[in-house]
C-alpha positions, 0 to 999 in steps of 0.5 A: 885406587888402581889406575888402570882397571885391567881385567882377566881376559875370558874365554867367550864361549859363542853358541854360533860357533858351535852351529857352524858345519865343518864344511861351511866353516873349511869352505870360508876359510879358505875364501878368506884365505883367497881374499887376503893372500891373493886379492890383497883386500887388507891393503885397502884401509877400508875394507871391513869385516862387513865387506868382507861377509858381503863379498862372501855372500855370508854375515859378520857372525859367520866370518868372525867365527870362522876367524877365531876359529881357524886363526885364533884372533880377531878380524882388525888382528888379522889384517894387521898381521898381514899388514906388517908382514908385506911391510917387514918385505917392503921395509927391507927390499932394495926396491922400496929403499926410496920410500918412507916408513909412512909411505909403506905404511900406507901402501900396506894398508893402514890409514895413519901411521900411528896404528902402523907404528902401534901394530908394528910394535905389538908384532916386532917388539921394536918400531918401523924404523928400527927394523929397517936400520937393523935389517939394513946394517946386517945386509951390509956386514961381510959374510965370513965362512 
């Protein structure tokens, strides 16, 4: 018997997708856009979808939607994204050097540094730490021309 029981991943076909209007599904884009770009929601650990829809004065269906439909993922996916981005700034500027790995990683959102350290993983492909020493060792080599 296997030991892990690992299925082909299908494609859902969602009818709710289908039903949302083009202009509906621009307009929430580009609110979920404000929302993490500008306003930063993702760095609150906190924040769920279901905020998000009732922030957007819309349901979970249409924001799960509008979130495969324009980003290609899945709404925990997404705010990791944009987690790890801020973080890979932060793990590298002058101005966090004092902070710790954890540090940032709360800072950014995640509310343990095990799911920081997992998602960190899955977008570099190397940890935290590793990054910032390699980020680190290639600031302090000499440029030659």
């Amino acid at each position: 018997m296997p030991k892990y029981n690992i299925t082909e991943k299908k494609e859902k076909d969602a009818t709710y997708r289908m039903l949302l209007r083009p202009e509906l599904i621009d307009d929430l884009y580009e609110k979920i856009l404000h929302k993490f770009v500008v306003e930063k929601k993702y760095r609150d650990p906190s924040y769920s979808a279901r905020q998000l829809a009732t922030d957007l004065e819309t349901n979970t269906r249409y924001i799960s939607a509008v979130i495969n439909l324009r980003f290609q993922q899945n709404y925990s996916t997404l705010v990791n994204e944009y987690r790890i981005r801020e973080a890979l700034y932060m793990l590298i500027d002058h101005r966090y050097q004092d902070k710790t790995v954890e540090e940032i990683a709360n800072e950014v959102g995640f509310a343990n540094r095990q799911s920081f350290y997992a998602a960190f993983y899955r977008i570099k492909g190397i940890t935290p730490k590793e990054y910032r020493k390699q980020q680190l060792e290639k600031s302090k080599k000499p440029k030659t021309l």
